[in-house]
DRENLOZA-623844 format. One record per residue: x, y, z of N, C-alpha, C, O in turn. Coordinates in steps of 0.001 Angstrom, whole numbers, plus 500000, padded with zeros to 6 digits. Atoms other than C-alpha are relative to their C-alpha. Example, Ala and Ser with C-alpha at 12.3 -4.5 7.8 and 13.67 -1.06 7.14 Angstrom:
BEGIN
500890498810500000512300495500507800500900501200500000501936501181500665/499180498810499940513670498940507140499230501090500730499739502198500899/
END
This chain:
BEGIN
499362498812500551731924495035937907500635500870501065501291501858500738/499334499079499032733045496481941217501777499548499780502353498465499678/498662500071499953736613497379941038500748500144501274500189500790502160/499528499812498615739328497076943994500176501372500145499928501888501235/499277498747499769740721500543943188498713500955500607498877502051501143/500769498615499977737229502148943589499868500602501822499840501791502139/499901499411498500737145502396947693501365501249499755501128502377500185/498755499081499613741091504321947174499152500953499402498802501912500090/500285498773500533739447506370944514498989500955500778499044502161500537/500899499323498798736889507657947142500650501181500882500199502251501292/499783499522498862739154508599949297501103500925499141501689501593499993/498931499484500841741716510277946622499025501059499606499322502214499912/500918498750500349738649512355945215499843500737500944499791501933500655/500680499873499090737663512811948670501336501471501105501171502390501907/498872498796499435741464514709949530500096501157498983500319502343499226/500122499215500908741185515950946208499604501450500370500191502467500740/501031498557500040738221518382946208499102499859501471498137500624501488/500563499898499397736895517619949331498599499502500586498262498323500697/501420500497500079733252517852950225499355500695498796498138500858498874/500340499310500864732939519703946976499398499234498847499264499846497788/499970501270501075732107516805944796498257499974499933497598498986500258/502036499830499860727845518014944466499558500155498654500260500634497764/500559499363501347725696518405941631500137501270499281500973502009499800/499082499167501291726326520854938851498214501210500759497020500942500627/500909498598499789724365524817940606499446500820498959500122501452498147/501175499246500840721944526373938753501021501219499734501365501393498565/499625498348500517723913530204939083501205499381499554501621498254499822/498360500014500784727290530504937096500719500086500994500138500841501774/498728499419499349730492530729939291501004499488499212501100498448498559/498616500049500779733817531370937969500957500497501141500681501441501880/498935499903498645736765531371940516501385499682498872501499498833497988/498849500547500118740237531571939739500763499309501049500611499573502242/499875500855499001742183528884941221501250500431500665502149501043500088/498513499183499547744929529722943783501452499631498830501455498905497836/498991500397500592748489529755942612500688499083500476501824499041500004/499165500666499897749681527113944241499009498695499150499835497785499095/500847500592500835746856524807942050500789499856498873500610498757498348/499158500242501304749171525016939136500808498883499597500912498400498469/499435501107499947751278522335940189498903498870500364498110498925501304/500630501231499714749681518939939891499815499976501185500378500793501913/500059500703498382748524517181943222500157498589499612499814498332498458/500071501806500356748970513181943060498762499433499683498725498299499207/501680500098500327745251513022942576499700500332498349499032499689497540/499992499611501441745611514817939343500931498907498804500728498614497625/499067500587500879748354512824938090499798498679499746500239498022498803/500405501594500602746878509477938361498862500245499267498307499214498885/501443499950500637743706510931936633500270499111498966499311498338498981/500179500382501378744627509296933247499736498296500930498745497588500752/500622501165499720744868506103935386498408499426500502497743498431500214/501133500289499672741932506440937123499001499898498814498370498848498695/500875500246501084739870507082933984500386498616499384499737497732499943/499377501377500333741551503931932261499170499185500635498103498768500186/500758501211499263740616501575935085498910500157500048498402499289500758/501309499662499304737205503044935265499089498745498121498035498110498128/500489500485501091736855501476931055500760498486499994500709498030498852/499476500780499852738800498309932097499033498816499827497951498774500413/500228501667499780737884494849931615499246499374498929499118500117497956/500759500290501583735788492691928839498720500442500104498429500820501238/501579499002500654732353494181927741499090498432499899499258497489499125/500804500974499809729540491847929061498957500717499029498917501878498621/500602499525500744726793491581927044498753499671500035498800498461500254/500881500649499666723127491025927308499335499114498980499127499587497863/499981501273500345722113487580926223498371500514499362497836501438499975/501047499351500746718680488136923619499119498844501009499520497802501529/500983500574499296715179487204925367499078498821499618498409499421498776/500973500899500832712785483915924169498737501019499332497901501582500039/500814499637500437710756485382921808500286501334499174499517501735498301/499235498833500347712874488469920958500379499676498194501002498639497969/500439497943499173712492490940918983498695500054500393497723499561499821/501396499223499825709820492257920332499390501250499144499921502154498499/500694498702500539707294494486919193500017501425500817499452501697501876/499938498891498967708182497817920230498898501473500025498891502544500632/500642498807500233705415499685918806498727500510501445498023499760502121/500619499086498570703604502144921717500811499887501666500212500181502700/499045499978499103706658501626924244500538501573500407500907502404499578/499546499002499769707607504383926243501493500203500868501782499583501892/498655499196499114711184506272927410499797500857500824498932501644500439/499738498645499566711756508764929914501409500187499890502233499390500338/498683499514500346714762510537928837501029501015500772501304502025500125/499573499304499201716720512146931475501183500390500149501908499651500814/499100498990499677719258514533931514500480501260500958499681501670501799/499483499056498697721286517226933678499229501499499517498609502240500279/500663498593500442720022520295931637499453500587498841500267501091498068/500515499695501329717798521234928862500737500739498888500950500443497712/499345499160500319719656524344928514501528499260499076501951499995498183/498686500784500508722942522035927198499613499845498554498777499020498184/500193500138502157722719522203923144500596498406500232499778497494500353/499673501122500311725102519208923119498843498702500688498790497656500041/500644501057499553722602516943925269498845500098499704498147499085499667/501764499662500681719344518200924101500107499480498573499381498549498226/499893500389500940720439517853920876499818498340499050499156497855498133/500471501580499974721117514160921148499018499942500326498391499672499302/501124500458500219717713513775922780498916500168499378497969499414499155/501221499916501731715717515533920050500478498675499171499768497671499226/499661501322500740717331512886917973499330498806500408498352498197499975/500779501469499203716674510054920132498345500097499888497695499149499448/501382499692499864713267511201920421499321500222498556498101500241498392/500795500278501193712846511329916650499711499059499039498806498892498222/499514501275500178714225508447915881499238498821500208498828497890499515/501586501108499299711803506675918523499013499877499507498252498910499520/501423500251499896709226508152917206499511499134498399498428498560498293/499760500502500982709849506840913669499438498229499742498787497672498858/500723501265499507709315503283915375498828499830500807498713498745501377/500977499683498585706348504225917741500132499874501010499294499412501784/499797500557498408708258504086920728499553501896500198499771502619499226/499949498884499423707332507644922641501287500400501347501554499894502437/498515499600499202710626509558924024499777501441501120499506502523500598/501172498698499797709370512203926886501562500156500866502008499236501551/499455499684500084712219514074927480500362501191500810500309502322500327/499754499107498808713344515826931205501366500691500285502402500069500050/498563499432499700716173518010932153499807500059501571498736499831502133/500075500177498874717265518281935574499992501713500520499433502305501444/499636498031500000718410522322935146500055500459501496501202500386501937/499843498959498937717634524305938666500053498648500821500999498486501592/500407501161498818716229520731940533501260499354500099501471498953501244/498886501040499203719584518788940553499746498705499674499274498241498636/500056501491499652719740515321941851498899499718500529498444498574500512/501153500017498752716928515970944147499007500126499142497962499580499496/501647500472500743714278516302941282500212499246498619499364499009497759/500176501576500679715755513636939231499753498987500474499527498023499742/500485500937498437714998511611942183498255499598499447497568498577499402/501338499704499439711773512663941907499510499417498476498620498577498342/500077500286500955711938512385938351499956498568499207499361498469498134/499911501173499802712648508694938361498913499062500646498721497869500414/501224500750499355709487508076940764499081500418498947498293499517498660/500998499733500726707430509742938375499555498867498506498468498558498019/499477500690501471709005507533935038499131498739500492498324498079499837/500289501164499200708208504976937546498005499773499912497192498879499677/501742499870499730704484505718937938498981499508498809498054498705498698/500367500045501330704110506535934228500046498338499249499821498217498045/499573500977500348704899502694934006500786500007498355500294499409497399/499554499870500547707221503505931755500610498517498877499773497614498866/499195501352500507709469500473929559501357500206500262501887499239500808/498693499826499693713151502185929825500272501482500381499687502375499767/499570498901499679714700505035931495501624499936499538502430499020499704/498916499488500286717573506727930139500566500610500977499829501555501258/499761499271499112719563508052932897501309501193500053502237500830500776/498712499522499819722292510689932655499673501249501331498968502257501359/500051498818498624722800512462936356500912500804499697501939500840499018/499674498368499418723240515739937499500759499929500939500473500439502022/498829500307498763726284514722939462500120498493500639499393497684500064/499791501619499519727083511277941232498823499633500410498096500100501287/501088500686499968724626508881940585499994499484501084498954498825501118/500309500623499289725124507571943805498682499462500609498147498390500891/501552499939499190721952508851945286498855499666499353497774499675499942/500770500087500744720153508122942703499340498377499759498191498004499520/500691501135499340720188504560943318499121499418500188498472498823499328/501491500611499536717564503409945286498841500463498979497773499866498846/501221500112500818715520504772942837500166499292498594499226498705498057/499890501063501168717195503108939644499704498514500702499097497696500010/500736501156498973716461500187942364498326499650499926497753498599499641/501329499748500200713194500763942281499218499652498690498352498800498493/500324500658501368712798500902938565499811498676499740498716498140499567/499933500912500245714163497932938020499088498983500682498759497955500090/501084501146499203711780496027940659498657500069499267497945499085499065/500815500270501118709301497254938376499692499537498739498638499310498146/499782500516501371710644496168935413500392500685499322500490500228498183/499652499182500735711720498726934135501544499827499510502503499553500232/498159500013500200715108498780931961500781501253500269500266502279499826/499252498654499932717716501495932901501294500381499381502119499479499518/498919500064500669720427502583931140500789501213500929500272501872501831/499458498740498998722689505115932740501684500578499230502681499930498911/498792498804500629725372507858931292500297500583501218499373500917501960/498847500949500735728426507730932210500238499537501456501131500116502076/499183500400498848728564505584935626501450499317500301501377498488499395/499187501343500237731758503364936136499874499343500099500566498523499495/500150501190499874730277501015937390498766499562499439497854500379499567/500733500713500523727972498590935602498502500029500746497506500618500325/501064500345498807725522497487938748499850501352500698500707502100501167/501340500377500285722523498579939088499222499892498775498092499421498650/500578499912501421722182499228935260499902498682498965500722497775498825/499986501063500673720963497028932955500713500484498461500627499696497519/499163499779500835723254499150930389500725501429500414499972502187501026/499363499096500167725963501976930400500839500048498706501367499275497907/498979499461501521727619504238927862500724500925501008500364501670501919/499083499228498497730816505446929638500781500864499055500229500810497956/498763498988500273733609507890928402501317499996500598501356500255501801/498997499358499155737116508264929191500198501538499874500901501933498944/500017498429500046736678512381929969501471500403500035501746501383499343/498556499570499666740705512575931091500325499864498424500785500814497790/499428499478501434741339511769927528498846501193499411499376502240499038/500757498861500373738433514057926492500786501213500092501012502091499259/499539498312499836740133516768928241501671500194499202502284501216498892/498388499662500308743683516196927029499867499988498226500866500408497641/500245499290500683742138516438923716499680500730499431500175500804498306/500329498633499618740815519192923795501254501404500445501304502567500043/498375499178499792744424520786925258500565499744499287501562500465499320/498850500169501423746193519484922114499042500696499166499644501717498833/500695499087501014743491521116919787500580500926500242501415501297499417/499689498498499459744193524285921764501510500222500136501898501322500528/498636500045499926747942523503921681500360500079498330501421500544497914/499446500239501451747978522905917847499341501296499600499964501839498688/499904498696500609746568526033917155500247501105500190500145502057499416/498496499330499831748839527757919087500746500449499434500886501617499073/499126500206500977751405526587917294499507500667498694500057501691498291/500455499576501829749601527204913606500061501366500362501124501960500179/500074498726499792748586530457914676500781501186500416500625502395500247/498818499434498823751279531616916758501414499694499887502214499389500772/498673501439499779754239530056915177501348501230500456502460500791500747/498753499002499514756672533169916126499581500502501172500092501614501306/500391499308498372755308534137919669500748499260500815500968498083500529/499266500572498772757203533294922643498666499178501124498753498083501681/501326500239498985753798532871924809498776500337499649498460501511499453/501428499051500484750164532957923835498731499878501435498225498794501725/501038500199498880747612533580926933498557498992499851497777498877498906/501216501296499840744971530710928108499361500248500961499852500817501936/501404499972498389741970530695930623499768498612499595499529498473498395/501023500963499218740733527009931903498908500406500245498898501230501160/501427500104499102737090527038932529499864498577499759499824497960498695/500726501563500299736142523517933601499461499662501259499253500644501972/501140500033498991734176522052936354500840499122501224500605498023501727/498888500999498933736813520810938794499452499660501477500078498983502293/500026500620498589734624520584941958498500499526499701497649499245500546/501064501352500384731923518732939826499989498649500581500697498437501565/499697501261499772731464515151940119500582499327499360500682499608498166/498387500670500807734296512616939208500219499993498711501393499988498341/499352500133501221733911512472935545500107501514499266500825501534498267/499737498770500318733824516124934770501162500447500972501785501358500426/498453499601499620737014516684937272500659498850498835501810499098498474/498473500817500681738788513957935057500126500751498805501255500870498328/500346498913501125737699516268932232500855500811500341501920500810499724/498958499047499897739367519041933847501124499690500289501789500611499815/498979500741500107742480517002934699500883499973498874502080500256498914/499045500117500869743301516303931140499937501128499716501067501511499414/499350499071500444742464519902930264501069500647500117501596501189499145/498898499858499555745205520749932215500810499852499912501663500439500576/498387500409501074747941519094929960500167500865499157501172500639498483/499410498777500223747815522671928439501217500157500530502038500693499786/499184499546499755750189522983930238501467499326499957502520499687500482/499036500295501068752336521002928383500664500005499181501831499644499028/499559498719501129752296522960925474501204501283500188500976502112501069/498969499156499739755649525212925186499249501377499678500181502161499859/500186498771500776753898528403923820498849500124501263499023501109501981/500956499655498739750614527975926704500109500972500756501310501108500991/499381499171499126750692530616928906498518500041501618498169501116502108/500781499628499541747964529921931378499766500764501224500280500504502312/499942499200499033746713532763933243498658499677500907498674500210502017/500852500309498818743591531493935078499519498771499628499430498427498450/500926501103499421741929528613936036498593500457500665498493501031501750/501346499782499349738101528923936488499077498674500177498797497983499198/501075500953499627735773526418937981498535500151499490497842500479500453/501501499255500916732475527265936049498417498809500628498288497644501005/501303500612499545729234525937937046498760500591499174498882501684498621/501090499314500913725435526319935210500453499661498636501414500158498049/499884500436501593725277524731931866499766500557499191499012499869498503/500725499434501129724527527031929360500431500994499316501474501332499875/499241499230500980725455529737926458500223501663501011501148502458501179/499574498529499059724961532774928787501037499718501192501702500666501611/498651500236499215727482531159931243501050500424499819501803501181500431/498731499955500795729846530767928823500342501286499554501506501680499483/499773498568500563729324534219927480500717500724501436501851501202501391/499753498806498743729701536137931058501354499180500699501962499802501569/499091500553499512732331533710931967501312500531499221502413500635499761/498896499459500523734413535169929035500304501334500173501396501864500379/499874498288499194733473538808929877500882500028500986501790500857501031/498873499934498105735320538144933489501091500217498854501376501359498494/498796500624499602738383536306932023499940501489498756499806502422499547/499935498869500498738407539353929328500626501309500210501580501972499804/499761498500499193737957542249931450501406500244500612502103501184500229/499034500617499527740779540886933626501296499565499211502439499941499472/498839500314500700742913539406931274499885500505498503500035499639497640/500014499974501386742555541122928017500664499539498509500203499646497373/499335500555500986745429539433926138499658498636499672500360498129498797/500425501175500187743488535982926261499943499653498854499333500537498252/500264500603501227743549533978922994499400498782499761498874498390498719/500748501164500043742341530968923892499481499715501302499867500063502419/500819499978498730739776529800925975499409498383499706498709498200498709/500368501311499687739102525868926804498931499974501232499155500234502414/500745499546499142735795525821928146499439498475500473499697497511499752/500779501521499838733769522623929876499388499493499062499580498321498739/501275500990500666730664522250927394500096501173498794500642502276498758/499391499035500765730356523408924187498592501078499681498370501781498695/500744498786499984727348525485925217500738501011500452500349502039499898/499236499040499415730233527787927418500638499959498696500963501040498206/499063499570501671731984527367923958499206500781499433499604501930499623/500873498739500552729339529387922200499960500933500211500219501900499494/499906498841499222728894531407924740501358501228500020501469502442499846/498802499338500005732245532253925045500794500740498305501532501722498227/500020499250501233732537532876921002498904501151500005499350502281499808/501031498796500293729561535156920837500878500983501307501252501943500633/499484498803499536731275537502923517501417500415499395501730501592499571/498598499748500689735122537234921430498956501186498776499036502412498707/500508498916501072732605538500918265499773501026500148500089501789499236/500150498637499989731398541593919950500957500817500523500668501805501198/499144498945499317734547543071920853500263500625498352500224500284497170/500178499071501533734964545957918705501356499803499145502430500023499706/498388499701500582737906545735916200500214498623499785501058498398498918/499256501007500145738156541981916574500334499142498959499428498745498225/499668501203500811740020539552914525499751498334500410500327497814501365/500569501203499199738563536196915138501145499133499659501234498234500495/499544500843500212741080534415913666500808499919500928501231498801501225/498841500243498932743548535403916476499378499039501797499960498780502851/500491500617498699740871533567918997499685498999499724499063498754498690/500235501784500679740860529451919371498753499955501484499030500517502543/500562500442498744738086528410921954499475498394499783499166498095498630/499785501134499796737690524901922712499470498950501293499713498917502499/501011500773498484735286522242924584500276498710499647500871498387498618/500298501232499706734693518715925655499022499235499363499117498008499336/501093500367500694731635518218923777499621500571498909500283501531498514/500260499031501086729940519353920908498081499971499644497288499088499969/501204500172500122726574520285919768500138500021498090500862500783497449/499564500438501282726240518818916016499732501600499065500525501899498172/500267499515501058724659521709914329501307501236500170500966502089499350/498820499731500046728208523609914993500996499931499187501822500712498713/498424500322500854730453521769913242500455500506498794501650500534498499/499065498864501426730626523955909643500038501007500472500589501804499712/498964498887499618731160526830912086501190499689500458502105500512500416/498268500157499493734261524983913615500534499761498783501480500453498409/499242500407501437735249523742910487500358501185498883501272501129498060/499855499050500851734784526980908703501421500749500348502098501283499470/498788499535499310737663528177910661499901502015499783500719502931499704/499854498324499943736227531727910482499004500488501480498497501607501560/500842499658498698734265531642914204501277499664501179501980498656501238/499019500446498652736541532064917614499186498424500378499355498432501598/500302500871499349734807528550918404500778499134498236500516499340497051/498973500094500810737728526508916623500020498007500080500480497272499206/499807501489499862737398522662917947499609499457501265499930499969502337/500830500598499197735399520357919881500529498298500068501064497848499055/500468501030500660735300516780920427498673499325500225497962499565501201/500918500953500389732788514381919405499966498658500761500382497577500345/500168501385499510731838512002922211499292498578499658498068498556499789/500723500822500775730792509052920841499976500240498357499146499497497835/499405499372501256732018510714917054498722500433499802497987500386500788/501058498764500205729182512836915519499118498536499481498870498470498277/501345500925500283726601509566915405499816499418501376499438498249501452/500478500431499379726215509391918731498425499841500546498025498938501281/501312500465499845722713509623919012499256499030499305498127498626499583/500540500961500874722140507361916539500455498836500542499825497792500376/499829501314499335724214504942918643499371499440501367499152498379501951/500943500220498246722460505846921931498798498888499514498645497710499835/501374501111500209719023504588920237500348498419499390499787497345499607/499479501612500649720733501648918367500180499496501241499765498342501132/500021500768498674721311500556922215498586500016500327498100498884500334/501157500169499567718020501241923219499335499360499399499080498452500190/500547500295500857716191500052920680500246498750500555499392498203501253/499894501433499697717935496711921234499353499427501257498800498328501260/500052500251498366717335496721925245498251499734499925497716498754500443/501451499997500519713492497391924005499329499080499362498126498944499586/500018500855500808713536494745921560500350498611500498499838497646499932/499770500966498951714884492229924043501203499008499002501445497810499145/499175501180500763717485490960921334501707500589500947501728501342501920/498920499858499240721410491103922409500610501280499775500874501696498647/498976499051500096723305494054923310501217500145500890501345499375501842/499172499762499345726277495404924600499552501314501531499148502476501515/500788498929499351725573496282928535501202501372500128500740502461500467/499028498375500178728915499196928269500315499830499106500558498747498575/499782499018501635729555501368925206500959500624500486500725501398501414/498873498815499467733045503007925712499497501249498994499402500667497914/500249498737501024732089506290923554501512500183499271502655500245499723/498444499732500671734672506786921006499639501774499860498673502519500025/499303498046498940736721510630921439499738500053498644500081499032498047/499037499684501241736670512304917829500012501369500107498943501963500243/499645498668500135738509515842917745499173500258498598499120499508497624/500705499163501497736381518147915019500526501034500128500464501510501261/498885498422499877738738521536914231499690500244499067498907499674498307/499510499043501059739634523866912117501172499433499358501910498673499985/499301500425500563741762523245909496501088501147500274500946502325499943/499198499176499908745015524548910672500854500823499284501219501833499885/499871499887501127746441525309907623499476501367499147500068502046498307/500679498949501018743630527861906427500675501250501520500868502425501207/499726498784499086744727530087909665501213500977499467502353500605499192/498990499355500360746341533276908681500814500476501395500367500747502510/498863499842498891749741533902910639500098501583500532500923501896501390/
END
């Protein structure tokens, strides 16, 4: 599964953002980005390729075991994620974890939040100890380092699955994403209701918050958000780099772009906990009309969707990684990997936009 392009892409991320490319910081920061950031860099512009090649090639698959299925009853997961605090990823692993328990597998269920990479590390020796059966892995920034210890696992026997590496090896399964399209849908949501909303304005004001000196698949995220600026009516006035996963982020992240920019109407945020966030501070402004505010994420957390859909909350459209059954598809992989019958070892996640019906918006 190693690709030729991935050494250039190293070194393309590497002019990109630098040495900035670290796990996702516990405190919030919000930076606007200089003005000369506006214009693409060549790094940006191959993003759609790079994501592409990263889902390239045929989908190997693992071959079922003698004796398979197995009995999976009293099997255990450790379930590992970047941050509890994240509605959209917690969410899925309550699921997963109820799902499991339905079959008697036990799902024990870690965030990485203040610790990082450095106590999923740690977190991984522990799964390890617990002689676990499969670890779920989604890092807190480039799995690189993380490695030697999915290494490790596996010498124990352990199965690993891992969210969203590009590459296949060391996992005995991945579920990947293309995020560059993520983000560029996400900028057409926020472009189409523009338009609906806005159909006689010359210019309607935008803030970026996305995680551009994250690790590679959250910059390709912010990449496509950035085809906002495609949109004829867009008007974007900042670019923020946001860091800290969670609804109070998102909230104090909109306070800034607010205070600062008070004519803001739309706000495309990373996760759609900063989406919340960022609606609950549009609601308490005094006087407001929500309908004149679209905000707009990468992800979604399910129990949301008849407020986006209602089209009466500033939080207006999300998409649906993996469409709104992805947790049900996560464990349908696991389950199998557990069961020792055949699965697929990469899952591209299918994108689905969830909005507002543009239509009900009054002009």
């Amino acid at each position: 599964m190693k690709r030729p392009y991935y050494t250039l892409l190293a070194i393309v991320l590497a002019l990109a953002f630098a040495l900035s490319a670290c796990s996702p910081q516990p405190a919030a920061t919000a930076k606007p980005a200089p003005a000369s950031e506006a214009t693409p860099t060549a790094a940006q512009a191959d993003a759609g390729s790079i994501a592409a090649a990263d889902l390239a090639g045929e989908i190997p698959w693992a071959e079922a075991k003698e004796g398979a299925p197995f009995d999976i009853k009293g099997k255990k997961v450790c379930y590992l994620i970047p941050s509890l605090a994240n509605t959209f990823l917690n969410g899925v692993a309550t699921s997963v974890k109820e799902q499991a328990a339905a079959d008697g597998v036990e799902v024990m269920v870690y965030g990485a939040d203040d610790g990082g990479l450095t106590l999923q590390y740690n977190q991984i020796e522990n799964c390890i100890s617990q002689k676990v059966d499969l670890i779920y892995l989604m890092a807190a920034g480039s799995a690189d380092s993380l490695l030697p210890a999915v290494e490790e696992a596996k010498a124990a026997g352990i199965l690993v699955m891992g969210v969203p590496p590009a590459e296949l090896e060391p996992f005995d399964a991945i579920m990947h994403t293309n995020q560059y399209e993520d983000g560029t849908l996400v900028a057409q949501m926020a472009c189409d209701f523009i338009n609906a909303r806005y159909p006689d304005a010359e210019k309607v004001d935008v803030v970026v918050a996305g995680n551009e000196s994250g690790e590679k698949q959250m910059w390709l995220r912010y990449q496509g958000y950035r085809t906002i600026e495609k949109c004829a009516k867009a008007n974007v006035v900042q670019y923020l780099d946001i860091s800290g996963d969670s609804i109070p982020v998102g909230a104090s992240t909109a306070e800034n772009v607010l205070a600062a920019h008070p004519n803001v109407k739309v706000f495309i945020m990373q996760s759609t906990a900063h989406a919340q966030g960022a609606a609950e501070t549009i609601k308490a402004l005094p006087n407001v009309d929500l309908s004149e505010y679209g905000v707009f994420a990468g992800d979604m957390d399910p129990t949301v969707i008849p407020i986006v859909t209602s089209c009466e909350d500033p939080y207006k459209g999300f998409v649906a990684i993996g469409g709104t059954n992805l947790d049900k598809n996560t464990y349908a992989i696991i389950k199998a990997m557990l069961q020792g019958v055949k699965y697929p070892r990469i899952t591209n996640d299918e994108l689905e936009p969830i909005h507002c019906d543009w239509s009900k918006l009054k002009k």
